[in-house]
N, C-alpha and C positions, 0 to 999 in steps of 0.2 A: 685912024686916030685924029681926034680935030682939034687936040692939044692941051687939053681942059685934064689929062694926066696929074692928080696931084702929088702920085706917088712917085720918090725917090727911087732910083733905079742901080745898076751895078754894068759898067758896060763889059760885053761880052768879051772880050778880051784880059781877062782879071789875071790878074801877075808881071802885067806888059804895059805899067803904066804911062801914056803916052806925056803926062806932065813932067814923069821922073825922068825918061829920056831926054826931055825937052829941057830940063835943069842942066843933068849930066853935060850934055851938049854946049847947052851953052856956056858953062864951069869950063871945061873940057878946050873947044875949040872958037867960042866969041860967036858960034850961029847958034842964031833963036829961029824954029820953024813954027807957024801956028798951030793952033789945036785944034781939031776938026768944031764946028758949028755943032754937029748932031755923029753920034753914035749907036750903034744896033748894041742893045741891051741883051744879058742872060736871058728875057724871057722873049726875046725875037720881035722887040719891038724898036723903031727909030727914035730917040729922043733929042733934046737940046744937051749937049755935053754938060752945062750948069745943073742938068738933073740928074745927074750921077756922083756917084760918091764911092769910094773904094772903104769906109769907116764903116763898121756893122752896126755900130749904133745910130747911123743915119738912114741906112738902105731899109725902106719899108714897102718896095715890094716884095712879096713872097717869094714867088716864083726866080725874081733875079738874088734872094737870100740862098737859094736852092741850089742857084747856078752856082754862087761866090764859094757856098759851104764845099759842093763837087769840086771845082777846079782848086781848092786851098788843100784839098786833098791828094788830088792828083800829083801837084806840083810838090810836095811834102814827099811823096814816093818817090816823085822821079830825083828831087836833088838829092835825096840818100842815097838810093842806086848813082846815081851818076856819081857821086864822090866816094864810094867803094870802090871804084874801076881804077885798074894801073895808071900810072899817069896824069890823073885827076890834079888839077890845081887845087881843089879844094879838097882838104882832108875830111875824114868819116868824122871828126869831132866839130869841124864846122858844118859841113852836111848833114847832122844829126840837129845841130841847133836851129838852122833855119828851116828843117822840115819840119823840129816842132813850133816854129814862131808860124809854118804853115801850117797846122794841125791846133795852134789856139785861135788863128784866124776863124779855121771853119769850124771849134765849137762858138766862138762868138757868133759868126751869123745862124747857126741855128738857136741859140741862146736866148739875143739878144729877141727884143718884144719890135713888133714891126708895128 
């Protein structure tokens, strides 16, 4: 890649956002770590962190639209299961809401116009 990428990308890590941590943390305990420079994208490429976007109205690659729609799905399944299980701190009625705030994430990136 020789950087000339104009398209918006989704980094490969979608649900695990490294900014939101980075808030949390530093709300949390007074340490700020930085952001990485460049991340490996849903569609296996490295870019500038500034050309990512976790918004589906922003992300106009395809392929990393592809990637966001899959994992917003996956993560939808897994926090329902996981908040059905005994002893779950989060109950099936919050586990159901945020599996569907993950389930309107990935019909927006299929949705949305890239």
């Amino acid at each position: 890649m020789t950087g000339n990428d104009p398209h918006i990308h989704v980094d490969a890590k979608v649900g695990r956002d490294d900014a939101a941590v980075r808030t949390m943390m530093a709300s949390a305990f007074g340490l700020v770590c930085d952001l990485p420079s460049r991340v490996t994208t849903g569609c296996g490429l490295r870019v500038p962190y500034a050309m990512t976007s976790s918004r589906p109205d922003r992300v106009t690659c395809l392929a990393c639209r592809e990637h966001a729609r899959r994992e917003h799905l996956r993560l939808a399944e897994q926090v329902e299961r996981l908040s059905r299980m005994p002893g779950s701190v989060v109950s099936p009625a919050q586990g159901r809401a945020m599996a569907d705030r993950h389930r309107d994430l990935a019909r927006r990136f299929s949705d949305a116009k890239a």
